[in-house]
Jmol script that loads the backbone (N, CA, C; Angstrom):
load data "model"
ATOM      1  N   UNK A   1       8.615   0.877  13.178  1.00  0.00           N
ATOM      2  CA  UNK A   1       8.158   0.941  14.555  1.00  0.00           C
ATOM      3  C   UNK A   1       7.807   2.394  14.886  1.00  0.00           C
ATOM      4  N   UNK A   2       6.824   2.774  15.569  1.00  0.00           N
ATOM      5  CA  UNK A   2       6.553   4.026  16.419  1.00  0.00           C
ATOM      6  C   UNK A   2       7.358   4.672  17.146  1.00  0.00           C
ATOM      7  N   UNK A   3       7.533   5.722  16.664  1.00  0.00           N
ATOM      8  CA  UNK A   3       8.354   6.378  17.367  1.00  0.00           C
ATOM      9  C   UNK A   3       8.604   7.000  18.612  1.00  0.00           C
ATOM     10  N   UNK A   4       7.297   7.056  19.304  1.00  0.00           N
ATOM     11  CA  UNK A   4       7.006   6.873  20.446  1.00  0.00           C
ATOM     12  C   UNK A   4       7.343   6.324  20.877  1.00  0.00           C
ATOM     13  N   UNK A   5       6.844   4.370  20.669  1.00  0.00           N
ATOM     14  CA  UNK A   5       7.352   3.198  21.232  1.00  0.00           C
ATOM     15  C   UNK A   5       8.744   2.889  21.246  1.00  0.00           C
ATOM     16  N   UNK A   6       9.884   3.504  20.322  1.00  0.00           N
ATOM     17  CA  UNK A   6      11.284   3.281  20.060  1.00  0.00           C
ATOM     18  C   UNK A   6      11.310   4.187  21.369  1.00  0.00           C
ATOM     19  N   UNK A   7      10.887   5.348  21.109  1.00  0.00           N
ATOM     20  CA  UNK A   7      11.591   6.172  22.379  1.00  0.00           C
ATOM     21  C   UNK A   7      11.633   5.208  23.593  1.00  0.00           C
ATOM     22  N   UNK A   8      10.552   5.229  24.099  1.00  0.00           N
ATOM     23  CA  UNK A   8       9.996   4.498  25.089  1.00  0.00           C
ATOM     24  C   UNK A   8      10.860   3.235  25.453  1.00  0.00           C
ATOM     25  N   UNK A   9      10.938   2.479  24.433  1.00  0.00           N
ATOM     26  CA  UNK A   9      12.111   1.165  24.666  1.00  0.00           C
ATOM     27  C   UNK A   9      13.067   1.676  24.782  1.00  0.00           C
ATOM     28  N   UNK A  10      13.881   2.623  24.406  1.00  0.00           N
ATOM     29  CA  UNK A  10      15.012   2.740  24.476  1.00  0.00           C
ATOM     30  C   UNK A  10      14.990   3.219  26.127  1.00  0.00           C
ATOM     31  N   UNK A  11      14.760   4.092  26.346  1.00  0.00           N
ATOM     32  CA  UNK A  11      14.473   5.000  27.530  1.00  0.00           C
ATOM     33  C   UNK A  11      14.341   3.556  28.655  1.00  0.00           C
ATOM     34  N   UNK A  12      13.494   2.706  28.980  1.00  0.00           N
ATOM     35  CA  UNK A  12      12.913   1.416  29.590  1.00  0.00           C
ATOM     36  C   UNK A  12      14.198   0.881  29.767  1.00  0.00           C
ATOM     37  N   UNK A  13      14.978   0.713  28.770  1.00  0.00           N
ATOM     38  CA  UNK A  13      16.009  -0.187  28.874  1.00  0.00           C
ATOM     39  C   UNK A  13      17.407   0.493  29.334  1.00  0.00           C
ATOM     40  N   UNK A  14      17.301   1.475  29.685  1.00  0.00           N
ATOM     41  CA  UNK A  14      18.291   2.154  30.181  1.00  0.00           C
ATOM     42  C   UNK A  14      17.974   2.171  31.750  1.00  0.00           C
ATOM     43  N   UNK A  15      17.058   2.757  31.975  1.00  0.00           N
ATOM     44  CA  UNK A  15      16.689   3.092  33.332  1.00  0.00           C
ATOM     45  C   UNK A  15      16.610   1.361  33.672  1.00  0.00           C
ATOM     46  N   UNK A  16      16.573   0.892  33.322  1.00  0.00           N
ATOM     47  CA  UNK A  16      16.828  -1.240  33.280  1.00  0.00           C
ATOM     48  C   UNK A  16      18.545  -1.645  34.256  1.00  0.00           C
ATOM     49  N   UNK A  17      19.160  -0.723  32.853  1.00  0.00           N
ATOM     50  CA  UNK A  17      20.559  -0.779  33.460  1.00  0.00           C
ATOM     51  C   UNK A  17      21.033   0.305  34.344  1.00  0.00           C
ATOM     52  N   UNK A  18      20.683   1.236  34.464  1.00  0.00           N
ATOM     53  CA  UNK A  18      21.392   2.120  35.033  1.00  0.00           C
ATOM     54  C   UNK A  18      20.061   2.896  36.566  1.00  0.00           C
ATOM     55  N   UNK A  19      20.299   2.430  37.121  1.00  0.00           N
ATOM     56  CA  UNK A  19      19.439   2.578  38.462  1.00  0.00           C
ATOM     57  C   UNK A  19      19.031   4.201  38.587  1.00  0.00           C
ATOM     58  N   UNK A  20      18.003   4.509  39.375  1.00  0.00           N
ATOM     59  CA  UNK A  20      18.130   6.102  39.362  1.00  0.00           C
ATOM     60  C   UNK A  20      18.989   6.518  40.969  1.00  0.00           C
ATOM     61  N   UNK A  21      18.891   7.652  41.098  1.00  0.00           N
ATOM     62  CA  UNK A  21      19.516   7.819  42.665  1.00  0.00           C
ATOM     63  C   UNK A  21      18.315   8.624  43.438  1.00  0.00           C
ATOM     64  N   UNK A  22      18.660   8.468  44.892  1.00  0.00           N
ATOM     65  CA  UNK A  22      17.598   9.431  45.502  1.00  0.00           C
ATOM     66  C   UNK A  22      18.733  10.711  45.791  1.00  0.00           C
ATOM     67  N   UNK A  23      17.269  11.585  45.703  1.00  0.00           N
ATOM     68  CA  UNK A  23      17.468  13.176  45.987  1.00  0.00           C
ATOM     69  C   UNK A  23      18.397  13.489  47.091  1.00  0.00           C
ATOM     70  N   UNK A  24      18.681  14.626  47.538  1.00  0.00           N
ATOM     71  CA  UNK A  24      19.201  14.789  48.475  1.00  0.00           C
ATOM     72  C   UNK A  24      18.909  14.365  49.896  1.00  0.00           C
ATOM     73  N   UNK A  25      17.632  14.628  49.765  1.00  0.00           N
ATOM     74  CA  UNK A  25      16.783  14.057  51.272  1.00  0.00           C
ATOM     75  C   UNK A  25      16.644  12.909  51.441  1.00  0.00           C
ATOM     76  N   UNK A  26      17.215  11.990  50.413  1.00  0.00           N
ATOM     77  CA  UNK A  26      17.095  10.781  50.452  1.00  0.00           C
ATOM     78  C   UNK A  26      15.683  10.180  50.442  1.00  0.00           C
ATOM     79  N   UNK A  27      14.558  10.890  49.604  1.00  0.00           N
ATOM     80  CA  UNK A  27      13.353  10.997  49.789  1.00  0.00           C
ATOM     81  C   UNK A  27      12.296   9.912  48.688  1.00  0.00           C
ATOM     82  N   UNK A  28      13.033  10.475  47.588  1.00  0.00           N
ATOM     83  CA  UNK A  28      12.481   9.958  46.514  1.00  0.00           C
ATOM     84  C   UNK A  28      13.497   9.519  45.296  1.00  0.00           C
ATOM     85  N   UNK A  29      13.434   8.706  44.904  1.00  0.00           N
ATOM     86  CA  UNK A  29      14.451   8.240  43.996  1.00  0.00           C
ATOM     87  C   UNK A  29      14.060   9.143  42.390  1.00  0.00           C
ATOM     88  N   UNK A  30      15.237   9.822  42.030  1.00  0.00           N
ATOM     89  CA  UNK A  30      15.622  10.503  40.706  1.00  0.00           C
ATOM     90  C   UNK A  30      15.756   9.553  39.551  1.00  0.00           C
ATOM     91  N   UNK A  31      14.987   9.180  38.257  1.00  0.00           N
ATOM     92  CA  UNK A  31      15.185   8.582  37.432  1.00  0.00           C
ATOM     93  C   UNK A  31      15.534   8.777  36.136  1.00  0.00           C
ATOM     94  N   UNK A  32      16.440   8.022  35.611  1.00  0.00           N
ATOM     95  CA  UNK A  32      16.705   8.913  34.333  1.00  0.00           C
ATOM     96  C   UNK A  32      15.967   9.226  33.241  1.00  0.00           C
ATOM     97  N   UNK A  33      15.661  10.314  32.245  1.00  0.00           N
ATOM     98  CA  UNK A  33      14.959  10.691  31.763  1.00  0.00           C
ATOM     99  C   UNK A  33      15.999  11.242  30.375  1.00  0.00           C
ATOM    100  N   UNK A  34      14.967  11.529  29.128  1.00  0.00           N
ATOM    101  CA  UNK A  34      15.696  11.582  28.290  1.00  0.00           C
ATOM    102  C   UNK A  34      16.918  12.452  27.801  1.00  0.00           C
ATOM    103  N   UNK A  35      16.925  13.433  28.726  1.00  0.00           N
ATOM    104  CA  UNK A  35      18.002  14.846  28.548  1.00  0.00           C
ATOM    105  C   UNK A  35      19.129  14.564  29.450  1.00  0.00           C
ATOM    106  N   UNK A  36      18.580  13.477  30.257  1.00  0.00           N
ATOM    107  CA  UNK A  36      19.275  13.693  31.551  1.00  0.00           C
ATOM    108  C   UNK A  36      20.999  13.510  30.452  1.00  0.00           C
ATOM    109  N   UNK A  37      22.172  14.238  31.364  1.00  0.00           N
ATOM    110  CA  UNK A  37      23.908  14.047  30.767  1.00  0.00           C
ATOM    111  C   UNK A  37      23.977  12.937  31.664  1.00  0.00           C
ATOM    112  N   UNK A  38      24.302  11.812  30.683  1.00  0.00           N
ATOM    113  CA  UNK A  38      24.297  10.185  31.202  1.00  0.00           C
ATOM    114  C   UNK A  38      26.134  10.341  31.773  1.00  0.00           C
ATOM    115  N   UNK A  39      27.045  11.141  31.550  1.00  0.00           N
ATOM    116  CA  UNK A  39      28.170  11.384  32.320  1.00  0.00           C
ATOM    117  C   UNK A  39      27.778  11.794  33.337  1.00  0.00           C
ATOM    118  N   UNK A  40      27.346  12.468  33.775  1.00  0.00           N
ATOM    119  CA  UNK A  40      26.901  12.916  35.298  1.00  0.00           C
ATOM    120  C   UNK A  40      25.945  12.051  35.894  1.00  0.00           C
ATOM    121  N   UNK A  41      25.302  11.080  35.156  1.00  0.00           N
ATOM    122  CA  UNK A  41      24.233  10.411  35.870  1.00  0.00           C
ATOM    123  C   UNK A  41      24.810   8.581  36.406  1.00  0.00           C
ATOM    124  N   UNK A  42      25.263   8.066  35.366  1.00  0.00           N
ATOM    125  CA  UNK A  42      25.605   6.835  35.086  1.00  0.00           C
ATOM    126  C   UNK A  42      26.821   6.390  35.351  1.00  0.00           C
ATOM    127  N   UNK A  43      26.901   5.613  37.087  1.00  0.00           N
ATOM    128  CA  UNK A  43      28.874   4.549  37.223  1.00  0.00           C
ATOM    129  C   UNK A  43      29.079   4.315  35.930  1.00  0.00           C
ATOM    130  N   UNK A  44      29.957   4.466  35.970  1.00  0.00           N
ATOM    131  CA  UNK A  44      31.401   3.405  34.658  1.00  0.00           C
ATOM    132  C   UNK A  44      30.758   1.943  34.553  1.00  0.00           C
ATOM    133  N   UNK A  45      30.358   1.023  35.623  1.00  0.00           N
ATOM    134  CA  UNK A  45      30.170  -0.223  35.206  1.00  0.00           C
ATOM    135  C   UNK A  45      28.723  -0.212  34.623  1.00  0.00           C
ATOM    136  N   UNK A  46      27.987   0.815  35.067  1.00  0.00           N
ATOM    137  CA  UNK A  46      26.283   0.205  34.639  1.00  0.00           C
ATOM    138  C   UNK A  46      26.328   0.782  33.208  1.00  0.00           C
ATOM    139  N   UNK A  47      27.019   2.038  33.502  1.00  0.00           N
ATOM    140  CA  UNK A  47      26.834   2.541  31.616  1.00  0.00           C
ATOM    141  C   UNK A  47      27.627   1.770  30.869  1.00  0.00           C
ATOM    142  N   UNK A  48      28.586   1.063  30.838  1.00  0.00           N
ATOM    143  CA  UNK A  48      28.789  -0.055  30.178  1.00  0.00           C
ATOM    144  C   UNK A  48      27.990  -1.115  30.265  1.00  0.00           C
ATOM    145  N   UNK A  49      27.516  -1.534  30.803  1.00  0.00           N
ATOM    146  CA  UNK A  49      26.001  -2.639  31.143  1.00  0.00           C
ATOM    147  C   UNK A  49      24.989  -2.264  29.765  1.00  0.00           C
ATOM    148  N   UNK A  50      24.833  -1.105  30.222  1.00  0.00           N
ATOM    149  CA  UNK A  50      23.383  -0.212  29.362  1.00  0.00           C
ATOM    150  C   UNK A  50      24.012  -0.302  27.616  1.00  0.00           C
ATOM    151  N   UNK A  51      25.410   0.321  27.663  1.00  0.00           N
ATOM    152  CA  UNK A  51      26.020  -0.102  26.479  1.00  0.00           C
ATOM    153  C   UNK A  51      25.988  -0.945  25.637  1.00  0.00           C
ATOM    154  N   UNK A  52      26.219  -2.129  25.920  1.00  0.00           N
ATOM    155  CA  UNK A  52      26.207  -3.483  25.883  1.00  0.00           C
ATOM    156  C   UNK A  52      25.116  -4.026  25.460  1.00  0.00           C
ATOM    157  N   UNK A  53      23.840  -3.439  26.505  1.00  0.00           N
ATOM    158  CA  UNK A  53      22.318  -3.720  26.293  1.00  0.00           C
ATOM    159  C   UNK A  53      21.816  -3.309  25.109  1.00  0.00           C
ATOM    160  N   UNK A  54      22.163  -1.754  24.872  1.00  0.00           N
ATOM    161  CA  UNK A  54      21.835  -0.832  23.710  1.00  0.00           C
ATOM    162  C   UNK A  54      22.330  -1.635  22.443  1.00  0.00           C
ATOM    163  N   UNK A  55      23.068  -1.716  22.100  1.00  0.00           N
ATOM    164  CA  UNK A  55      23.828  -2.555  21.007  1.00  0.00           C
ATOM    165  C   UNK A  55      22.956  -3.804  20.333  1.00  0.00           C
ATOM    166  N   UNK A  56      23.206  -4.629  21.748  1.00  0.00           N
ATOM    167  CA  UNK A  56      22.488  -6.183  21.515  1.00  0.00           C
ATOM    168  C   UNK A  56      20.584  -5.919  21.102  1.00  0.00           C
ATOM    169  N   UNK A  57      20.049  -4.814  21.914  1.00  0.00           N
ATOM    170  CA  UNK A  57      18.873  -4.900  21.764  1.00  0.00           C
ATOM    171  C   UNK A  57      18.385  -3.744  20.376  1.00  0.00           C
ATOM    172  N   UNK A  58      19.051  -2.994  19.938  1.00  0.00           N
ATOM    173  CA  UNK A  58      19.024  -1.803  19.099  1.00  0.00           C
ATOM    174  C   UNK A  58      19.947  -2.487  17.690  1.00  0.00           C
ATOM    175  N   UNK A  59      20.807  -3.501  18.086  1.00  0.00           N
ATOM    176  CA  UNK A  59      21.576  -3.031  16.523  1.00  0.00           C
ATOM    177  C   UNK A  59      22.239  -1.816  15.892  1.00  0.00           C
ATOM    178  N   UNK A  60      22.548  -1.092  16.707  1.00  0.00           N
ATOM    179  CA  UNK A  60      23.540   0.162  16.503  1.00  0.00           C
ATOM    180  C   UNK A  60      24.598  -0.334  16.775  1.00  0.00           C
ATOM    181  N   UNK A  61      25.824  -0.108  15.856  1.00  0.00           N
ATOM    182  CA  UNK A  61      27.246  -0.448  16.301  1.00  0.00           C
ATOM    183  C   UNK A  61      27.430   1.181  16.862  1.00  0.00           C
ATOM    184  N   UNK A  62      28.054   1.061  18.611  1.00  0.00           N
ATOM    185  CA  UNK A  62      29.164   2.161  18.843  1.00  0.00           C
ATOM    186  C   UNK A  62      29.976   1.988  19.143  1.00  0.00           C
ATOM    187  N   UNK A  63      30.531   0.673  18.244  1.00  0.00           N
ATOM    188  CA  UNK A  63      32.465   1.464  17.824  1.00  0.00           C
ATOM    189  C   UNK A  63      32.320   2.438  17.119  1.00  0.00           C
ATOM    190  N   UNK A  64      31.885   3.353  16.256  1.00  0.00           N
ATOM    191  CA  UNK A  64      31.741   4.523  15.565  1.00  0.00           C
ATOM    192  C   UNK A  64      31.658   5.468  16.188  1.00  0.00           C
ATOM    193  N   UNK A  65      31.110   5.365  17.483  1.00  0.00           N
ATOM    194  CA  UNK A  65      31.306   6.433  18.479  1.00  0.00           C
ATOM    195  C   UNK A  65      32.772   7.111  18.981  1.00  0.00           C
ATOM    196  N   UNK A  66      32.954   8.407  19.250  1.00  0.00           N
ATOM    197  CA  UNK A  66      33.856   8.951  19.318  1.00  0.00           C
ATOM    198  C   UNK A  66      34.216   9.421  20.990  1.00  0.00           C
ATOM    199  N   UNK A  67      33.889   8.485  21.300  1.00  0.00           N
ATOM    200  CA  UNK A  67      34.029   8.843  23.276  1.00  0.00           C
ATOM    201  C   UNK A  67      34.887   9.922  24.009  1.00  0.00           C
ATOM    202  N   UNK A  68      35.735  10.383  23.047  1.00  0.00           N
ATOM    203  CA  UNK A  68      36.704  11.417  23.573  1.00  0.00           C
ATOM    204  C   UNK A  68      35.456  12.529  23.755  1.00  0.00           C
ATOM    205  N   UNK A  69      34.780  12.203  22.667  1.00  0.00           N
ATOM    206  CA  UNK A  69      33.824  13.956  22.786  1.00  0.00           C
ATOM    207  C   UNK A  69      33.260  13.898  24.005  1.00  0.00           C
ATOM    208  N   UNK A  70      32.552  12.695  24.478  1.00  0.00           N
ATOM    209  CA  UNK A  70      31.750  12.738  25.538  1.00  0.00           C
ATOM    210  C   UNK A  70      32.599  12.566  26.824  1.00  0.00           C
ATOM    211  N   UNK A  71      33.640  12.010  27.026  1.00  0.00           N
ATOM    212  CA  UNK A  71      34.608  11.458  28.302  1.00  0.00           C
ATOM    213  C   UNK A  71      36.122  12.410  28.065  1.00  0.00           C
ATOM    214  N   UNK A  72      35.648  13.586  27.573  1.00  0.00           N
ATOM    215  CA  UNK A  72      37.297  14.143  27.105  1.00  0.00           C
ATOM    216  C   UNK A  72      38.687  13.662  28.280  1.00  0.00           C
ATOM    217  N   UNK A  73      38.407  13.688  29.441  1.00  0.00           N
ATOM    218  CA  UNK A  73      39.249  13.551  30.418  1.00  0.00           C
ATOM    219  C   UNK A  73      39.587  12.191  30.549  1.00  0.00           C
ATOM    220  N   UNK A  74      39.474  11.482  30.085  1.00  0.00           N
ATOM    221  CA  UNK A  74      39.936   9.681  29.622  1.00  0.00           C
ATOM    222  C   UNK A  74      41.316   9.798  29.001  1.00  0.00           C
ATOM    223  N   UNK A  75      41.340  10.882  28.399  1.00  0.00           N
ATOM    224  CA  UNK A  75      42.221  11.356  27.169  1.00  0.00           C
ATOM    225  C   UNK A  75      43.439  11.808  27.929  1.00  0.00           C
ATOM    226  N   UNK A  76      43.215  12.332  29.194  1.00  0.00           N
ATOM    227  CA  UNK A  76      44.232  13.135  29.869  1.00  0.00           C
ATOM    228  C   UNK A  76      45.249  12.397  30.424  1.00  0.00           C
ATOM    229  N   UNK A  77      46.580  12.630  31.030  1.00  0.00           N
ATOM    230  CA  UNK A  77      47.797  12.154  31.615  1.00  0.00           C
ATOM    231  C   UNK A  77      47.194  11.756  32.804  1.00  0.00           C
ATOM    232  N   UNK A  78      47.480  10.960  33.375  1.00  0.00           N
ATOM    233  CA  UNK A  78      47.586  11.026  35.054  1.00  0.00           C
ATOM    234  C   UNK A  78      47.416  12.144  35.970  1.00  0.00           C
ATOM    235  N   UNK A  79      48.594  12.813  35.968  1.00  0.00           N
ATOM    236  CA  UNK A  79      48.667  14.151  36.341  1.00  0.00           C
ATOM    237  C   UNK A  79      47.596  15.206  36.208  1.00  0.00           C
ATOM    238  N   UNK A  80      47.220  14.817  35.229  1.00  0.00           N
ATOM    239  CA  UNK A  80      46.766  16.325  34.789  1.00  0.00           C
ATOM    240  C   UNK A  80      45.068  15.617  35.541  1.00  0.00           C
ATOM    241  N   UNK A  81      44.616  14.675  35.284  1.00  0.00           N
ATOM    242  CA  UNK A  81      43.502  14.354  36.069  1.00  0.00           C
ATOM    243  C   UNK A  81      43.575  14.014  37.719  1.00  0.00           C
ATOM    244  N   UNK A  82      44.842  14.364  38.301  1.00  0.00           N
ATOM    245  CA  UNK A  82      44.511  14.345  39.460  1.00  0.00           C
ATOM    246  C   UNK A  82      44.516  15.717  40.249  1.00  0.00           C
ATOM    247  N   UNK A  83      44.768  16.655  38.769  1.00  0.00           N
ATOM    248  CA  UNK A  83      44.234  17.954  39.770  1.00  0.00           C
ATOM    249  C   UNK A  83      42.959  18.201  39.224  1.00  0.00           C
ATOM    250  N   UNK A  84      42.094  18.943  39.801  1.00  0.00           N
ATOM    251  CA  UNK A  84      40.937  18.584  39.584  1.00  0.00           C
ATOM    252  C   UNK A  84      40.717  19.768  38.522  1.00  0.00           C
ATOM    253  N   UNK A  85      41.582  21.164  39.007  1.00  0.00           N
ATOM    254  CA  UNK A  85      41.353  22.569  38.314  1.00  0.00           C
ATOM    255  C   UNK A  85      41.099  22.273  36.870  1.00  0.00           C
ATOM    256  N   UNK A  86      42.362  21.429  36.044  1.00  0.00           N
ATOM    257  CA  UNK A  86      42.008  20.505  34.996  1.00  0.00           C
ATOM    258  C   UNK A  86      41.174  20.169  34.880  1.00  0.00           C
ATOM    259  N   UNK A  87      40.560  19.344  35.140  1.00  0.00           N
ATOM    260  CA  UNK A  87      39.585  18.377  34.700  1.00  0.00           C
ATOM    261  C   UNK A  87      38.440  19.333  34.653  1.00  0.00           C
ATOM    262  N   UNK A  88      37.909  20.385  35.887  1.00  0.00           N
ATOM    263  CA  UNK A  88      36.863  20.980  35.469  1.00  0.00           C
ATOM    264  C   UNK A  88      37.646  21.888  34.096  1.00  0.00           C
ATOM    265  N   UNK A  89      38.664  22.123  33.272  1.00  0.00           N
ATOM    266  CA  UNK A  89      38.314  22.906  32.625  1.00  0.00           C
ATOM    267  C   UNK A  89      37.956  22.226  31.222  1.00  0.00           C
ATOM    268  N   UNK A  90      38.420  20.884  31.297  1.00  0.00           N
ATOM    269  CA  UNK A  90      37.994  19.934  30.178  1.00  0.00           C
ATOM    270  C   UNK A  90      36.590  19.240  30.152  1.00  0.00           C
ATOM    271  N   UNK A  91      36.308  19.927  31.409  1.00  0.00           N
ATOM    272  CA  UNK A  91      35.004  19.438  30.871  1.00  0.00           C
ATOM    273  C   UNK A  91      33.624  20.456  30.679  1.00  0.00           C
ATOM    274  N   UNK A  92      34.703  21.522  30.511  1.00  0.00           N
ATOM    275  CA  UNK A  92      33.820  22.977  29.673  1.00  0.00           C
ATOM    276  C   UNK A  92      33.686  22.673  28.059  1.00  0.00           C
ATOM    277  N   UNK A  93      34.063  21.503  27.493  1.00  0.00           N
ATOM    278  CA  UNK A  93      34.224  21.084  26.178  1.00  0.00           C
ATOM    279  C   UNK A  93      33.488  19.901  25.848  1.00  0.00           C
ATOM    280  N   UNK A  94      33.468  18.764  27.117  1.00  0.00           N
ATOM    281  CA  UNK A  94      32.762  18.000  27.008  1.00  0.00           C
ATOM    282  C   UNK A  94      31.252  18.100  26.335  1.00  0.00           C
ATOM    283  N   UNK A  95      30.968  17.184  25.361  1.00  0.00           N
ATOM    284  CA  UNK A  95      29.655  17.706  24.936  1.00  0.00           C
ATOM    285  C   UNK A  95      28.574  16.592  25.658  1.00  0.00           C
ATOM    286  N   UNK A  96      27.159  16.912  25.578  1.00  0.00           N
ATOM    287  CA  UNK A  96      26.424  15.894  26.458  1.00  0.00           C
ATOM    288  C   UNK A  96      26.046  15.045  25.939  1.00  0.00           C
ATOM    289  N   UNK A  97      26.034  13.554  26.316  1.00  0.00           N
ATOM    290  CA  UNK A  97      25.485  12.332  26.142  1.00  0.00           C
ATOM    291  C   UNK A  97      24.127  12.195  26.382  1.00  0.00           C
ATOM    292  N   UNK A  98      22.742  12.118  25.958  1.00  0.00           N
ATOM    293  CA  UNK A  98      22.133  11.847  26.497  1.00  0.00           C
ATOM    294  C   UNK A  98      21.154  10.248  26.096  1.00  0.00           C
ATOM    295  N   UNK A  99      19.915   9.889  26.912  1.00  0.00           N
ATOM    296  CA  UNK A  99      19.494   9.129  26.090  1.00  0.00           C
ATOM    297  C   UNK A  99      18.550   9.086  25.123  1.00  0.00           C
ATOM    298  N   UNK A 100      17.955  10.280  24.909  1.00  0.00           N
ATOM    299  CA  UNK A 100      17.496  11.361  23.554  1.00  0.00           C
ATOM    300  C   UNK A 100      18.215  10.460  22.074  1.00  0.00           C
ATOM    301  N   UNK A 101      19.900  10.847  22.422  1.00  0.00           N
ATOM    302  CA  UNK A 101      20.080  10.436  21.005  1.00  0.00           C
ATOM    303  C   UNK A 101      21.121   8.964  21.009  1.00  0.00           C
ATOM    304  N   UNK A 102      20.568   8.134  22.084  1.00  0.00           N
ATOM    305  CA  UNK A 102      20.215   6.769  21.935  1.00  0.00           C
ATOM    306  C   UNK A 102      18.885   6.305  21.361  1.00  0.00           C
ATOM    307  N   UNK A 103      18.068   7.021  21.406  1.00  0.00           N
ATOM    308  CA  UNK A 103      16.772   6.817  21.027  1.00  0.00           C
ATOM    309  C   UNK A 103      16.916   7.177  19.249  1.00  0.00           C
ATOM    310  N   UNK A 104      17.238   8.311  19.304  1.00  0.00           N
ATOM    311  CA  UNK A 104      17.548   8.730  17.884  1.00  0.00           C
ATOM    312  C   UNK A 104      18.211   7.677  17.328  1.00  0.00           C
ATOM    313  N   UNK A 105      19.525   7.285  17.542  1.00  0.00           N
ATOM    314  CA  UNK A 105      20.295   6.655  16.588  1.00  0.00           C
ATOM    315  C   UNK A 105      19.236   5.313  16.598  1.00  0.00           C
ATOM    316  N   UNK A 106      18.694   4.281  17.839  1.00  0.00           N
ATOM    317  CA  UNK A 106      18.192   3.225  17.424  1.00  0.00           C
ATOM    318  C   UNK A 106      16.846   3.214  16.231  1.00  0.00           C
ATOM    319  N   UNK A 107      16.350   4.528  16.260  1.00  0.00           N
ATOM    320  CA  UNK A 107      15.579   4.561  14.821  1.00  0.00           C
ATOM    321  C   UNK A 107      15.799   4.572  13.808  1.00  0.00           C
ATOM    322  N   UNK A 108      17.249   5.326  13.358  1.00  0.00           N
ATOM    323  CA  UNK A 108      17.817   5.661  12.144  1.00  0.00           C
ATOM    324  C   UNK A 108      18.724   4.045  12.030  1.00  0.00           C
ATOM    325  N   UNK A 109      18.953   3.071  13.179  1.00  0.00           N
ATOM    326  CA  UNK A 109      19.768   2.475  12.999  1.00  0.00           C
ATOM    327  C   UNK A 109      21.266   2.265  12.800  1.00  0.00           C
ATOM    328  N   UNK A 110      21.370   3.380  13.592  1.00  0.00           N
ATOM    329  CA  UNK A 110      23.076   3.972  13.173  1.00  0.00           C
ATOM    330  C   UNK A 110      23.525   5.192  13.989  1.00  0.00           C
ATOM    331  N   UNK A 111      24.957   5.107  14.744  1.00  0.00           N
ATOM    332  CA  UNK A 111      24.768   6.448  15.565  1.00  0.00           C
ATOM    333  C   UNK A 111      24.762   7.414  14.888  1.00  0.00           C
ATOM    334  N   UNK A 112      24.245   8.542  15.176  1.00  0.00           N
ATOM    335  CA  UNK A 112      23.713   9.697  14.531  1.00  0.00           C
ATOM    336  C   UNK A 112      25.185  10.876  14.600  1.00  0.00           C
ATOM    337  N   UNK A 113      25.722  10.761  15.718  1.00  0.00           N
ATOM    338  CA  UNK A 113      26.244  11.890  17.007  1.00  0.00           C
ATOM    339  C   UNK A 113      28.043  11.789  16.392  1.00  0.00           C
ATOM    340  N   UNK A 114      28.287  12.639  16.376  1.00  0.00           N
ATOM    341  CA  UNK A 114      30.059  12.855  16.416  1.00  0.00           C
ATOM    342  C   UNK A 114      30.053  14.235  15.813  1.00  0.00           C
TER     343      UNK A 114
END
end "model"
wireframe off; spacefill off
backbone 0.3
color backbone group
């Protein structure tokens, strides 16, 4: 398949599941794009939606995925995520998710990323 067109599907089917938001002015709606950090962009339920989607429509298994890298603060106590000073400093480590290398892995057929 074209690699263009993989991009393209992949990208289609995300912005499918995961809605964009409007700007501040409430003006124009923000859509996701391929760099965009899908942690900062994407609820918990739709990026599991998109997840789900990615899989069934791509054939990439991510159980192989290593989610601590991308969600380090999942990892944390209670405590320690309800102060926040924490959490921003764990997520000076966090590395970015994007849908770039959803696109990547559905070409190679395999996640690429860890």
């Amino acid at each position: 398949m074209d690699v263009l067109l993989m991009d393209e599907k992949v990208l289609l089917m995300f912005r499918e599941e995961i809605p964009g938001y409007y700007d501040f002015d409430l003006k124009r709606e923000v859509p996701l794009e391929f760099d965009t950090e899908l942690q900062d962009f994407a609820p918990g339920d739709d990026f599991i939606c998109a997840l789900e989607a990615y899989e069934k429509t791509f054939k990439v298994d991510l159980s192989v995925v290593n989610w601590s890298h991308y969600f380090p603060w999942e990892n944390l106590s209670f405590l320690t995520r309800w102060f926040k000073a924490k959490r921003k400093d764990v997520e000076k480590i966090r590395k970015p998710l994007t849908v770039r290398m959803f696109a990547e892995s559905a070409r190679a057929g395999k996640w690429l990323y860890d």
